[in-house]
N, CA, C and O of each residue as an XYZ file, in Angstrom:
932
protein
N      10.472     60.706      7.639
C       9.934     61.258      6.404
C       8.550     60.723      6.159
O       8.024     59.738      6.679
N       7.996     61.663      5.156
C       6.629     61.056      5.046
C       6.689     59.449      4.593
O       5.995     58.639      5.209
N       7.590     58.999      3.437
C       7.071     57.922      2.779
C       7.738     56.844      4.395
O       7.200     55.773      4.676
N       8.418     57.174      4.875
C       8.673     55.691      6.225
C       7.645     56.159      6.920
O       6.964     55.135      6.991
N       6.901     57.179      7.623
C       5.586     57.311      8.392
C       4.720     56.384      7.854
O       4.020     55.796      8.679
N       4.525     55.989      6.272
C       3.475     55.045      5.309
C       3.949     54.069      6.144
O       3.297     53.791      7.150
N       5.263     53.340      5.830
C       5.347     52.331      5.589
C       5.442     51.582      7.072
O       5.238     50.391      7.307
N       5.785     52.554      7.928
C       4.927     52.321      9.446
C       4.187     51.886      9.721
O       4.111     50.798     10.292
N       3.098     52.837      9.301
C       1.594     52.636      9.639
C       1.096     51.472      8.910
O      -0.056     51.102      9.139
N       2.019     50.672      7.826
C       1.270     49.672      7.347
C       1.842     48.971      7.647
O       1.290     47.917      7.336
N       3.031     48.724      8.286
C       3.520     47.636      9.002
C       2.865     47.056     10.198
O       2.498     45.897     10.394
N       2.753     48.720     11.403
C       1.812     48.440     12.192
C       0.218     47.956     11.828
O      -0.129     47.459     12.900
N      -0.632     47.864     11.146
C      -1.785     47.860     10.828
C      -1.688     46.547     10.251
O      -2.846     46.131     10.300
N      -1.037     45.740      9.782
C      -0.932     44.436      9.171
C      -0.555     43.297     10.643
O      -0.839     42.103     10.556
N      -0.002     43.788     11.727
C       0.947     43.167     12.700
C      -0.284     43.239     13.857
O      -0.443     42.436     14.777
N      -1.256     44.636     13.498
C      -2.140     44.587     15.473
C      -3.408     43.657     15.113
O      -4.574     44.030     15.235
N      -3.035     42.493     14.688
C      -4.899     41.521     14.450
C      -4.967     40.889     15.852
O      -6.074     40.977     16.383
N      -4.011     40.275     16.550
C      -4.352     39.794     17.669
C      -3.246     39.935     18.793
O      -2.225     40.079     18.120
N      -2.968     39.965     19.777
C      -2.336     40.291     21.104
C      -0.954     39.903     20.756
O      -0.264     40.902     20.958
N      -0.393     39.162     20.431
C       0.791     38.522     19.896
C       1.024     39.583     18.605
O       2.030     40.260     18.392
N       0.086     39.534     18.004
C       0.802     40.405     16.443
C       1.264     41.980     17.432
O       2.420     42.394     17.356
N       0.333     42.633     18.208
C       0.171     43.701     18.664
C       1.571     43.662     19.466
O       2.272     44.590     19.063
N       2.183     42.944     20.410
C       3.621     42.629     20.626
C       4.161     43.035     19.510
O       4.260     44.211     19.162
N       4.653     41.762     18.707
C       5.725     41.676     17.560
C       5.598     43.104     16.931
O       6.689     43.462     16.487
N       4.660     43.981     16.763
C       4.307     44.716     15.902
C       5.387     45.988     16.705
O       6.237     46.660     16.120
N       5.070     46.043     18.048
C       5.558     47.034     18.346
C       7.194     47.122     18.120
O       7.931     48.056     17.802
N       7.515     45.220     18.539
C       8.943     45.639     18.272
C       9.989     45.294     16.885
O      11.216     45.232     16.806
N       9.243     45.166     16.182
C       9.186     45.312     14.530
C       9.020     46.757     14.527
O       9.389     46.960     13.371
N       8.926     47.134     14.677
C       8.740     49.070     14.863
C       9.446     49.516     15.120
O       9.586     50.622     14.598
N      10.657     48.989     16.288
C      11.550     49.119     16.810
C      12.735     49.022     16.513
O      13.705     49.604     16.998
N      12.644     47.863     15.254
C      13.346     47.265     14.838
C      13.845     48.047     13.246
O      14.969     48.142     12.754
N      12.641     48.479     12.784
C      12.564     49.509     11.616
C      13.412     50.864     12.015
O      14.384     51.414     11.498
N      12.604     51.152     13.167
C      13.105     52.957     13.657
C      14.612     52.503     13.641
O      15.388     53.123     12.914
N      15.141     51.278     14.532
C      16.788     51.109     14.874
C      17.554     51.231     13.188
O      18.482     51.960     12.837
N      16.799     50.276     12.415
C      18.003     50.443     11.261
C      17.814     51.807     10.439
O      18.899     52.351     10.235
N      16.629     52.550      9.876
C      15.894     53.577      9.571
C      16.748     54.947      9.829
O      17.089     55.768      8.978
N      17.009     54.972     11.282
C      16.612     56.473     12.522
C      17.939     56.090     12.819
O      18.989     56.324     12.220
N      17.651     55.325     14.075
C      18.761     55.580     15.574
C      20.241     55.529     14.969
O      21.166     56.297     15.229
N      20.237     54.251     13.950
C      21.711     54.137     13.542
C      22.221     54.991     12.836
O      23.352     55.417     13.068
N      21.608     55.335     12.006
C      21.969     56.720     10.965
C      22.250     58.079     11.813
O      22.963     58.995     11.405
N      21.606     58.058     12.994
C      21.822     59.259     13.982
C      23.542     59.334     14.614
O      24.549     60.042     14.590
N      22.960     57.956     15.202
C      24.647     58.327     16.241
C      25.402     57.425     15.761
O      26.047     56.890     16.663
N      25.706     56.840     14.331
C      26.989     56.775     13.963
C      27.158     57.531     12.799
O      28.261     58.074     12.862
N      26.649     57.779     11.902
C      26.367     59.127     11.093
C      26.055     58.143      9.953
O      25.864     56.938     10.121
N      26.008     59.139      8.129
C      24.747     59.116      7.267
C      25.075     58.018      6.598
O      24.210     57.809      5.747
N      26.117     57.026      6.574
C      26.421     55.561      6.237
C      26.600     54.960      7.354
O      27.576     55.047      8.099
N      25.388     54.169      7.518
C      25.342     53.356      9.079
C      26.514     52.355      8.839
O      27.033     52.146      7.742
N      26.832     51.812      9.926
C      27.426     50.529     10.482
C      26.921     49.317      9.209
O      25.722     49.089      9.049
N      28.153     48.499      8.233
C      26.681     47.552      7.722
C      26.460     46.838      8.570
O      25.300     46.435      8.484
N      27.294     46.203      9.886
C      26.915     44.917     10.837
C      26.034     45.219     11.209
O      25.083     44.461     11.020
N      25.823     46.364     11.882
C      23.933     46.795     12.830
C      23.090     47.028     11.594
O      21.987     46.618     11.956
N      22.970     47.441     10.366
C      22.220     47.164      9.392
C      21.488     46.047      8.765
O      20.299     45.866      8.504
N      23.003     45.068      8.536
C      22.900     43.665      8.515
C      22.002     43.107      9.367
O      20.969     42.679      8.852
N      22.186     42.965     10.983
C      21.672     42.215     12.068
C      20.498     42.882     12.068
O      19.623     42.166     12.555
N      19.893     44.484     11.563
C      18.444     44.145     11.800
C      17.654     43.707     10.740
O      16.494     43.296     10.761
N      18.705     43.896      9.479
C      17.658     43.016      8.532
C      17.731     41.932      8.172
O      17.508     41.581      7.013
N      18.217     40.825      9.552
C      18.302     39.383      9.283
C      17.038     39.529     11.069
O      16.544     38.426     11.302
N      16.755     40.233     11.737
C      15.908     40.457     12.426
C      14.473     40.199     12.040
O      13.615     39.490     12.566
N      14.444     41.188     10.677
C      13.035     41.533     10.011
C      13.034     40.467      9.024
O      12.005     40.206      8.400
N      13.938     39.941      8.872
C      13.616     38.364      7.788
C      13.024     37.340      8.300
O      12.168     36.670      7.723
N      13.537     37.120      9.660
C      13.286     36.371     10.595
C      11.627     36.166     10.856
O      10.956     35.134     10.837
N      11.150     37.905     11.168
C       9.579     38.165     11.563
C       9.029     38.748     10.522
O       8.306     39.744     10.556
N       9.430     38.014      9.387
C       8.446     38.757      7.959
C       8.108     37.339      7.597
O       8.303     37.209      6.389
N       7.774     36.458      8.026
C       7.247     35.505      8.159
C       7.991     33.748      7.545
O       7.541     32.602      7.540
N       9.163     34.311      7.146
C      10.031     33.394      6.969
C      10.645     32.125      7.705
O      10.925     31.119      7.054
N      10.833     32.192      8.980
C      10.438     31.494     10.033
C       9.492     31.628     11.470
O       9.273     32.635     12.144
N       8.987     30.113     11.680
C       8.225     30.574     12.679
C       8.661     30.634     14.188
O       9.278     29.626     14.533
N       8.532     31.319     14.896
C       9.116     31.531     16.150
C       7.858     32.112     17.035
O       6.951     32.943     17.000
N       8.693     30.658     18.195
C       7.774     30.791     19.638
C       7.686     31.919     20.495
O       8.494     32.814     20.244
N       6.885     32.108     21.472
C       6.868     33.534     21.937
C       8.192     33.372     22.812
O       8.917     34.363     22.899
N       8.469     32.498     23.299
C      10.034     32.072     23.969
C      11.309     32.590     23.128
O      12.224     33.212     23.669
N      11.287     32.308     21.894
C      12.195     32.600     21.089
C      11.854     33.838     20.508
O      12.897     34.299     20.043
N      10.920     34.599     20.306
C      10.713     35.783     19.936
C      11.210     37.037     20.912
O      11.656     38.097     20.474
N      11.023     36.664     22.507
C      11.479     37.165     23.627
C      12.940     37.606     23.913
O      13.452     38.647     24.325
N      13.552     35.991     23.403
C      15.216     36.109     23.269
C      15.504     36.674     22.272
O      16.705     36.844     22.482
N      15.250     37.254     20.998
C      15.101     37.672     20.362
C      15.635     39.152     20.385
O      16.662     39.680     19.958
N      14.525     39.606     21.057
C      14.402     41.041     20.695
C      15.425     41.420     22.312
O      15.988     42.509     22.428
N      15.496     40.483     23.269
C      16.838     40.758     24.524
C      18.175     41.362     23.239
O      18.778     42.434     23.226
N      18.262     40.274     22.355
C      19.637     40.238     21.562
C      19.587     41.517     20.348
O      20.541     41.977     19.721
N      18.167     41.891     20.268
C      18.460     43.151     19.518
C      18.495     44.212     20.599
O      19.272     45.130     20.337
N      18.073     44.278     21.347
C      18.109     45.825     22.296
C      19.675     45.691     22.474
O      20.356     46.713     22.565
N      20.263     44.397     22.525
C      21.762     44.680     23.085
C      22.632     45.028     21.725
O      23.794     45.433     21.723
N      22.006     44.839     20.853
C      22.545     45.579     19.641
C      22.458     47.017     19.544
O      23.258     47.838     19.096
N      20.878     47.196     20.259
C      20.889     48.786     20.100
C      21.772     49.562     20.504
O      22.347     50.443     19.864
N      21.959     49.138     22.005
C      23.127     49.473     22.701
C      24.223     49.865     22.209
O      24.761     50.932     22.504
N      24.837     48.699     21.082
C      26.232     48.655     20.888
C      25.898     49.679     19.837
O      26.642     50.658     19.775
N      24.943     49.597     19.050
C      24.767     50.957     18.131
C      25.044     52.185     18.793
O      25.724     53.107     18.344
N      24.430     52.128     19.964
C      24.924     53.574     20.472
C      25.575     54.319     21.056
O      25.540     55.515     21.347
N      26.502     53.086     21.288
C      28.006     53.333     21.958
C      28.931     53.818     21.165
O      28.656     53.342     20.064
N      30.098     54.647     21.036
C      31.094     55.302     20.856
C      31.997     54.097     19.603
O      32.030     52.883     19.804
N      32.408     54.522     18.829
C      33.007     53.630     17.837
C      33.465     52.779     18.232
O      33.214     51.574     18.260
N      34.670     53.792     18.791
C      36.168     53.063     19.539
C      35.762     52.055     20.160
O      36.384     51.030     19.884
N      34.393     51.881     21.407
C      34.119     50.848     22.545
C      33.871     50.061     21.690
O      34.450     48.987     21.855
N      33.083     50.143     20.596
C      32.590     49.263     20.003
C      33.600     48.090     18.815
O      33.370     46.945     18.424
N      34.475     48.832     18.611
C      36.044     48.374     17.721
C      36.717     47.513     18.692
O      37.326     46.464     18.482
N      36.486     48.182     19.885
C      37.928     47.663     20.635
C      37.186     46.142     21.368
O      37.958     45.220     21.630
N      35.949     46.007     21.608
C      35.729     44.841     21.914
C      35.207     43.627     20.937
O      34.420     42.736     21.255
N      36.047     43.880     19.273
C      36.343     43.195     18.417
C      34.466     43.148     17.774
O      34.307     42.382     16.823
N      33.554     43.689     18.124
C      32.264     43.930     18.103
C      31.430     44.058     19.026
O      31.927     43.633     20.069
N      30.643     44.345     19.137
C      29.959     43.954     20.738
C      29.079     42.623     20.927
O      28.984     42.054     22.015
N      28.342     42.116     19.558
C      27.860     40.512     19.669
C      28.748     39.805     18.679
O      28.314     38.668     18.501
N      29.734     40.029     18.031
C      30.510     39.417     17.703
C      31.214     38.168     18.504
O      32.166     38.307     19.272
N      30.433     36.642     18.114
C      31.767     35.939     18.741
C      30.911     35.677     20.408
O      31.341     35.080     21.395
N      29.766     36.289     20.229
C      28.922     36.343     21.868
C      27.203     35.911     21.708
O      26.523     35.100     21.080
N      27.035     36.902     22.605
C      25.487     36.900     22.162
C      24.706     36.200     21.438
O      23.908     35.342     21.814
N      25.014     36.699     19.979
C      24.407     37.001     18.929
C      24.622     35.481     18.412
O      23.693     34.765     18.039
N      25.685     35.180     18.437
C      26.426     33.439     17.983
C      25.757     32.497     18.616
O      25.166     31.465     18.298
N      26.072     33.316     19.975
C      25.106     31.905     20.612
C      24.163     31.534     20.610
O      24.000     30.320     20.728
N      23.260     32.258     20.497
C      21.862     32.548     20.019
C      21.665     31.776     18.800
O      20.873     30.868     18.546
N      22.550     32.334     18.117
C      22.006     31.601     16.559
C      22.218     29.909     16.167
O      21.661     29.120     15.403
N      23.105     29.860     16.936
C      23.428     27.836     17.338
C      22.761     27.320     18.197
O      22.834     26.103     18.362
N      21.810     28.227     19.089
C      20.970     27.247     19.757
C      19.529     27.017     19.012
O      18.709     26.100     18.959
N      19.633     28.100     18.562
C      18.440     28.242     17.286
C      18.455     27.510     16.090
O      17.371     27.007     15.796
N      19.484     27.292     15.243
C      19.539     27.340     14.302
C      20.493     25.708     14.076
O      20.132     25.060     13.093
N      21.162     25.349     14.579
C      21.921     24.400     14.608
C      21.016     22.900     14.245
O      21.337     22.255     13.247
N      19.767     22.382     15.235
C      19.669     21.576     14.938
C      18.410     21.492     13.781
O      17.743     20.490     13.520
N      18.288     22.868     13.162
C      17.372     22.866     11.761
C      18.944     22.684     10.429
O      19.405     22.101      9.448
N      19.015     23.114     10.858
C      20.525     23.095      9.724
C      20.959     22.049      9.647
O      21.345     21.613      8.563
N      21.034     21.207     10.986
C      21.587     19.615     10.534
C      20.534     18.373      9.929
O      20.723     17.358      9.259
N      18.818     19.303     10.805
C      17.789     18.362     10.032
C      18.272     18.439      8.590
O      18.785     17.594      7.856
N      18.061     19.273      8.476
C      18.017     19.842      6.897
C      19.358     18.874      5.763
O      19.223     18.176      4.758
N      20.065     19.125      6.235
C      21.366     18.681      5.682
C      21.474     17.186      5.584
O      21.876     16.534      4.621
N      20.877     16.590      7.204
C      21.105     14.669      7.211
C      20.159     14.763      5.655
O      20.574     14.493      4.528
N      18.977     15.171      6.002
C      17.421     15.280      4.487
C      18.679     15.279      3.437
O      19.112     14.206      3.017
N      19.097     16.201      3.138
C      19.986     16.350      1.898
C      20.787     15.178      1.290
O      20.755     14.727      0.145
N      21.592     14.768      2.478
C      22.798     13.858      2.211
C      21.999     12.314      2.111
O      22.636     11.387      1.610
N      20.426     12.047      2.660
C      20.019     11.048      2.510
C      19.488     10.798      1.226
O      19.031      9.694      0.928
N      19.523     11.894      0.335
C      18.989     11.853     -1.398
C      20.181     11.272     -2.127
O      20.006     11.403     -3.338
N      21.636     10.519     -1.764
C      22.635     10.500     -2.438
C      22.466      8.705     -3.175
O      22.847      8.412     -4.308
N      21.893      7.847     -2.308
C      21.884      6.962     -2.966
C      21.263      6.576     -4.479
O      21.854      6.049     -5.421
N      19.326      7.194     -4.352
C      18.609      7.404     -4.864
C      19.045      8.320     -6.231
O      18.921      7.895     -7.379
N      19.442      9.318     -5.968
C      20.430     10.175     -7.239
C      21.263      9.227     -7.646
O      21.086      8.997     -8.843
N      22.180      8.512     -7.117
C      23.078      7.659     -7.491
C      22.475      6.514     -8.539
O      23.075      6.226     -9.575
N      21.322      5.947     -8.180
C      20.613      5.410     -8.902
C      19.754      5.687    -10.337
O      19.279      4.936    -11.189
N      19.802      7.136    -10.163
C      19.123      7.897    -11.199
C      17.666      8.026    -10.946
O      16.996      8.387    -11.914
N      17.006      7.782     -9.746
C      15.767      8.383     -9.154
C      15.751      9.210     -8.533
O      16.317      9.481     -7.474
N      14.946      9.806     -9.277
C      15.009     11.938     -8.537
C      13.909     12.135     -7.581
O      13.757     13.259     -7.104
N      13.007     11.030     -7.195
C      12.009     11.324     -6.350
C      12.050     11.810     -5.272
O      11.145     12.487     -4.785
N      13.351     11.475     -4.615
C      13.895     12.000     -3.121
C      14.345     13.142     -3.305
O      13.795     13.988     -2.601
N      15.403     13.639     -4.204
C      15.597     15.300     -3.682
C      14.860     16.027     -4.573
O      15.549     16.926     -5.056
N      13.569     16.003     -5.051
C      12.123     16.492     -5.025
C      11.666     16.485     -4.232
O      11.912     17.524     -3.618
N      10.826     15.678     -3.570
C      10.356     15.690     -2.150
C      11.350     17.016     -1.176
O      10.776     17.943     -0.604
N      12.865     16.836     -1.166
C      13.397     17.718     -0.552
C      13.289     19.201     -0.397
O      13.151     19.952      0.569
N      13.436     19.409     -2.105
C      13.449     20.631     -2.796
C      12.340     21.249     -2.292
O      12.459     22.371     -1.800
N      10.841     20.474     -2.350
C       9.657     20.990     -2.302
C       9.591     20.911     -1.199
O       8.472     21.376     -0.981
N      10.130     20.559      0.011
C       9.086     20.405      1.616
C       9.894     21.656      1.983
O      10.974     22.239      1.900
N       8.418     21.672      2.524
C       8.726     23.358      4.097
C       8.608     23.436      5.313
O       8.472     24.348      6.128
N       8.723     21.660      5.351
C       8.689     21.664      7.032
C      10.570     21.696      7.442
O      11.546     21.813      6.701
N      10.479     21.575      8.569
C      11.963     21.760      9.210
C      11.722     20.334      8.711
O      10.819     19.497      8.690
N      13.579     20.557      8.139
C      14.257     19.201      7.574
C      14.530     19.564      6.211
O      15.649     19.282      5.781
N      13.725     20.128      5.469
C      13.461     20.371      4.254
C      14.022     21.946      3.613
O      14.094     22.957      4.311
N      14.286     21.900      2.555
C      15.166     22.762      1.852
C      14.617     24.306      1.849
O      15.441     25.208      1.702
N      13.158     24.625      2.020
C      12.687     26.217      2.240
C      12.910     26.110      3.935
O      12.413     27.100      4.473
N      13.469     25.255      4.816
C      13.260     25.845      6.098
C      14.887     26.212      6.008
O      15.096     27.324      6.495
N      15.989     25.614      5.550
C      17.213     25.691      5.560
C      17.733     26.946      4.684
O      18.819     27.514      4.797
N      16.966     27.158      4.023
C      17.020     28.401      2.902
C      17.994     30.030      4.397
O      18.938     30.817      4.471
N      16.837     29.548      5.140
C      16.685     30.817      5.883
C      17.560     30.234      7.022
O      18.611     30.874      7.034
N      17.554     29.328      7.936
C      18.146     28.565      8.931
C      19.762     29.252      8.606
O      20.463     30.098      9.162
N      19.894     28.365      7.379
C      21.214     28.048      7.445
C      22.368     29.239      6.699
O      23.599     29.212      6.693
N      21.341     30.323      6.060
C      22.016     31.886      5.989
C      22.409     32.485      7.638
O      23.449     32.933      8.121
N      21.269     32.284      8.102
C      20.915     33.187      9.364
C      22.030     32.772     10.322
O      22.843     33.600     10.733
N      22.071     31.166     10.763
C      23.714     30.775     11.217
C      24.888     31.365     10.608
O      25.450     32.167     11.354
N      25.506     31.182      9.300
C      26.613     31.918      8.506
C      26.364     33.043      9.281
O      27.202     33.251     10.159
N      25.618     33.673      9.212
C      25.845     35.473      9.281
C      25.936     35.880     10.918
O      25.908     37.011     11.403
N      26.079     34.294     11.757
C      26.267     34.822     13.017
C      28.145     34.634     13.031
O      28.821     35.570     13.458
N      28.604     33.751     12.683
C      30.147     33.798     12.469
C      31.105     34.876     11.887
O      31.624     34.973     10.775
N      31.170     35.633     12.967
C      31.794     37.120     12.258
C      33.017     36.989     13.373
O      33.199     35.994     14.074
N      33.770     38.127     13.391
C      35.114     38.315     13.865
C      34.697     40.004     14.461
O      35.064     40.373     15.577
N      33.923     40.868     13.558
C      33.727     42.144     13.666
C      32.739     42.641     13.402
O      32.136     42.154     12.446
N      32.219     43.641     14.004
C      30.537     44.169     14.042
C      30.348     45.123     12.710
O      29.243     45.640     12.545
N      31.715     45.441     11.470
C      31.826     46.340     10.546
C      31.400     45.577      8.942
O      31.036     46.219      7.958
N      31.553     44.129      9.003
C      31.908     43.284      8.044
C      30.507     43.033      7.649
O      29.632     42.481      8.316
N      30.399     43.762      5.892
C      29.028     43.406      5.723
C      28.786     41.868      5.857
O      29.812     41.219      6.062
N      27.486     41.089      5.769
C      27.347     39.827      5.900
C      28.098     39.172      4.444
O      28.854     38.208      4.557
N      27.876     39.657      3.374
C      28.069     38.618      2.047
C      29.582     38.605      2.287
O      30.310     37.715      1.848
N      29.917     39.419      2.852
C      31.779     39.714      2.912
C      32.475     38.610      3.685
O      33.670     38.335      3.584
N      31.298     37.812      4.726
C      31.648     36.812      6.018
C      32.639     35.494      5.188
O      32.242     35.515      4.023
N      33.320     34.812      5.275
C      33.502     33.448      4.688
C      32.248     32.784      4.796
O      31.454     32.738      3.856
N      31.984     32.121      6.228
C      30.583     31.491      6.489
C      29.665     31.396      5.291
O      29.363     30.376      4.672
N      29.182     32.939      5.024
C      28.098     33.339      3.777
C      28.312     33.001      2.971
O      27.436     32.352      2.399
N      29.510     33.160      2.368
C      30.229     33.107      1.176
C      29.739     31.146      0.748
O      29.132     30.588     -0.166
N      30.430     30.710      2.006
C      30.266     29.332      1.428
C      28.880     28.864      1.143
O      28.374     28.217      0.225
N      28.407     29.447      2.316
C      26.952     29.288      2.008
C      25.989     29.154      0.780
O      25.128     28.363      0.395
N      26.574     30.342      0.351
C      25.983     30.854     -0.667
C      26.233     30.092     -2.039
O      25.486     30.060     -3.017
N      27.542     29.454     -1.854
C      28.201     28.477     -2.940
C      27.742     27.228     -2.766
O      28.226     26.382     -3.518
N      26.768     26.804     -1.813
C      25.744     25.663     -2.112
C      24.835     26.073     -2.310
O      23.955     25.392     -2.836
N      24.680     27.121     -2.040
C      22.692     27.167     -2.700
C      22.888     27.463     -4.495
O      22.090     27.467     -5.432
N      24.147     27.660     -4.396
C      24.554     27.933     -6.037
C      24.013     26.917     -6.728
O      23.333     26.784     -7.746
N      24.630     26.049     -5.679
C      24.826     24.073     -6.786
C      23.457     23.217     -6.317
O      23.210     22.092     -6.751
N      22.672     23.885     -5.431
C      21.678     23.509     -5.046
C      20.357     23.877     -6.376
O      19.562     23.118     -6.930
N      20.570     25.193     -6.507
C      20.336     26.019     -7.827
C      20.400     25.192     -9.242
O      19.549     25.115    -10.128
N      21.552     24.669     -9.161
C      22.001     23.676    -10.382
C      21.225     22.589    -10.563
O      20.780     22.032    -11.567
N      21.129     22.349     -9.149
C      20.308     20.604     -9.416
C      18.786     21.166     -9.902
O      18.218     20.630    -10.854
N      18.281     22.102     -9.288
C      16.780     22.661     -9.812
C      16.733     22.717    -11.564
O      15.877     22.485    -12.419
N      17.857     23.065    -11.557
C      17.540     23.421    -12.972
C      17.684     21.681    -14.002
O      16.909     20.985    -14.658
N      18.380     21.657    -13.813
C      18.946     20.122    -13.851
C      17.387     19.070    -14.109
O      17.130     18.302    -15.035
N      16.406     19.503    -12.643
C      15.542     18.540    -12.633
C      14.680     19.200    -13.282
O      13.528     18.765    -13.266
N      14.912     20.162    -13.872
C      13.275     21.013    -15.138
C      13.727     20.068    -15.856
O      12.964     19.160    -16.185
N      14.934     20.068    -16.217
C      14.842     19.562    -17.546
C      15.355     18.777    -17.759
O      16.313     18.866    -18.528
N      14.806     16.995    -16.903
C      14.665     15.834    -16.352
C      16.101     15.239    -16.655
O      16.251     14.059    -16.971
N      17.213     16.198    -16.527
C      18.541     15.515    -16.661
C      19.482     14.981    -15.683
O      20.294     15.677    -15.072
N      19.314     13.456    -15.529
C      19.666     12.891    -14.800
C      21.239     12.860    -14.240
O      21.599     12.618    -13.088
N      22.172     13.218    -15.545
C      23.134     12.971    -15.198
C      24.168     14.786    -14.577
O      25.226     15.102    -14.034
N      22.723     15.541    -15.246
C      23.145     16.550    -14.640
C      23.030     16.961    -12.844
O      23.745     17.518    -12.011
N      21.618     16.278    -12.889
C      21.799     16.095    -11.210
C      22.593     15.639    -10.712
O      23.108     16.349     -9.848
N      23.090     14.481    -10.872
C      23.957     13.894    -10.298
C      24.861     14.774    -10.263
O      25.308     15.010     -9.141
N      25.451     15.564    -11.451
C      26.810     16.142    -10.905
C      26.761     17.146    -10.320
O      27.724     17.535     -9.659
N      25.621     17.831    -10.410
C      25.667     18.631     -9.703
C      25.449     18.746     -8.017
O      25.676     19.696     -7.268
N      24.862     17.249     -7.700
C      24.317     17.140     -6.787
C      25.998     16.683     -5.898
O      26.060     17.134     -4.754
N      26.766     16.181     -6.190
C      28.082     15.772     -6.266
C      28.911     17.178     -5.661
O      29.113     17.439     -4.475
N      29.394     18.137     -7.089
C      29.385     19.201     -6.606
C      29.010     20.072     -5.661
O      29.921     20.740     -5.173
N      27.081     20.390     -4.960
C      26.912     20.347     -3.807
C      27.106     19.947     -2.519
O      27.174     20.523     -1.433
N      27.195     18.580     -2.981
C      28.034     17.748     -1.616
C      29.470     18.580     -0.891
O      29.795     18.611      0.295
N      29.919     18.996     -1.680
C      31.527     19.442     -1.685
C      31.793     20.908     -1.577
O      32.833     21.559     -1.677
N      30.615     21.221     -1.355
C      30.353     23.212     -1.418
C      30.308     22.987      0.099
O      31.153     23.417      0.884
N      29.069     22.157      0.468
C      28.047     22.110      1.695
C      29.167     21.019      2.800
O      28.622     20.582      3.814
N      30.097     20.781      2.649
C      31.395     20.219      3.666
C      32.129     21.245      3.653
O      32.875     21.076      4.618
N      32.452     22.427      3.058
C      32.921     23.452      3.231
C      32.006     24.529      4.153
O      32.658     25.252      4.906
N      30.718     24.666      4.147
C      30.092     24.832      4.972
C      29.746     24.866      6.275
O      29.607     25.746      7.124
N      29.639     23.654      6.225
C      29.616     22.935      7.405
C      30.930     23.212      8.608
O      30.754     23.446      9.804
N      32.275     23.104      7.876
C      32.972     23.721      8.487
C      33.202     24.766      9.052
O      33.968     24.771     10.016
N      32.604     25.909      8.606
C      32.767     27.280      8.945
C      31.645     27.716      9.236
O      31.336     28.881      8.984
N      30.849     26.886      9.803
C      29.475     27.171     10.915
C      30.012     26.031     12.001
O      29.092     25.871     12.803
N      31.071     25.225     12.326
C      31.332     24.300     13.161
C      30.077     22.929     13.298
O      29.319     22.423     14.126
N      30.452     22.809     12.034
C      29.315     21.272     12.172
C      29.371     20.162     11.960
O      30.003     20.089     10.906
N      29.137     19.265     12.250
C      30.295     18.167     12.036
C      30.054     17.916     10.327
O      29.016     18.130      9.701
N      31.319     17.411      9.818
C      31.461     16.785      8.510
C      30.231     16.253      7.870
O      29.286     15.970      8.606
N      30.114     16.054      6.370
C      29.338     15.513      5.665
C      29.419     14.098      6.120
O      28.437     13.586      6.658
N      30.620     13.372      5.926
C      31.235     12.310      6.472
C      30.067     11.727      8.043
O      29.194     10.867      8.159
N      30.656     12.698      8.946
C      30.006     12.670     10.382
C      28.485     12.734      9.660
O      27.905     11.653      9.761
N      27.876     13.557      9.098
C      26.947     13.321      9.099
C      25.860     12.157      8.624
O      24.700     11.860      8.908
N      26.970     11.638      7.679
C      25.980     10.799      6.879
C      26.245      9.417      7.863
O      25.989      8.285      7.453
N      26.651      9.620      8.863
C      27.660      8.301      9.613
C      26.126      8.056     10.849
O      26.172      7.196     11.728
């Protein structure tokens, strides 16, 4: 349609500044047409949400949210063409082998990726417990605010993007996953402590920060990671 031809051309035109963008650009294009076009074609006019899902944790990925090497950008787009694939295979093939990156591919990928930002991130977390305990908030400030790996905007994205590789089936929207779910129930209480520290209440951090602790061991479990326990050990 006309208005996705726009939003094409300005995708492409923002992506061709230098040889690398001119890559990514094309298969960000690819990546648009797949969830857009191809899927809506050959599985009909309510796509798949899993191939929906997986390309728009694709385009989160390269909308500048994390940064990725041309190594990892490479493996990347291997693991979406094999999505395309499974997009365009026949239901049934695609049902009967419980998904097609379900549990494969796609998992593995995301734990070799994603695993040891998720645990930076998390030791960072669990090392703010004394300091809170004390009633000094300087440490999970520092946390809250850093954006390097270790720190709470790199895990934002890390540690969704893992959850949403733990599926069983290629049909299951992502928020529907357990994984997510839990996920999502620490950034809740993570949420809490923010608010908590506007409005310099100490004892609300703490509990809430408490509460987080106990979301994010539920977590941890259902991305296979070792314990809060293990971790703080």
């Amino acid at each position: 349609s006309p208005t996705k031809g726009r939003k094409l051309q300005s995708t492409s035109r923002n992506c061709q500044t230098t040889p690398q963008g001119k890559m990514k650009s094309f298969y960000l294009l690819l990546a648009l047409i797949l969830r857009n076009e191809v899927v809506s074609a050959f599985v009909g006019t309510t796509p798949n949400a899993f191939n929906r899902g997986q390309v728009d944790v694709c385009l989160a990925e390269e909308s500048g949210d994390i940064s990725t090497s041309r190594r990892e950008w490479m493996r990347d787009v291997s693991i979406a063409a094999f999505g395309l694939g499974s997009a365009l295979s026949p239901p049934n093939i695609a049902q009967a082998s419980g998904g097609a990156t379900a549990g494969g591919a796609y998992l593995l990928s995301a734990k070799q990726r994603y695993n040891k930002r998720v645990t930076a991130s998390v030791q960072a977390f669990l090392a703010c417990s004394a300091s809170i305990e004390s009633g000094k908030l300087d440490s999970i400030k520092a946390f809250l605010a850093s954006e390097d790996e270790g720190g709470w905007k790199d895990v934002t994205t890390a540690g969704y993007l893992l959850a949403n590789a733990f599926r069983t089936n290629s049909t299951t929207a992502p928020d529907k996953l357990p994984s997510v779910k839990k996920w999502k129930a620490f950034v809740a209480e993570v949420e809490a402590i923010k608010k908590a520290l506007k409005k310099k209440d100490v004892k609300g951090v703490q509990s809430s920060y408490e509460t987080a602790v106990a979301a994010l061991d539920e977590y941890l479990s259902a991305v296979e990671l070792p314990s809060v326990i293990e971790m703080r050990g």
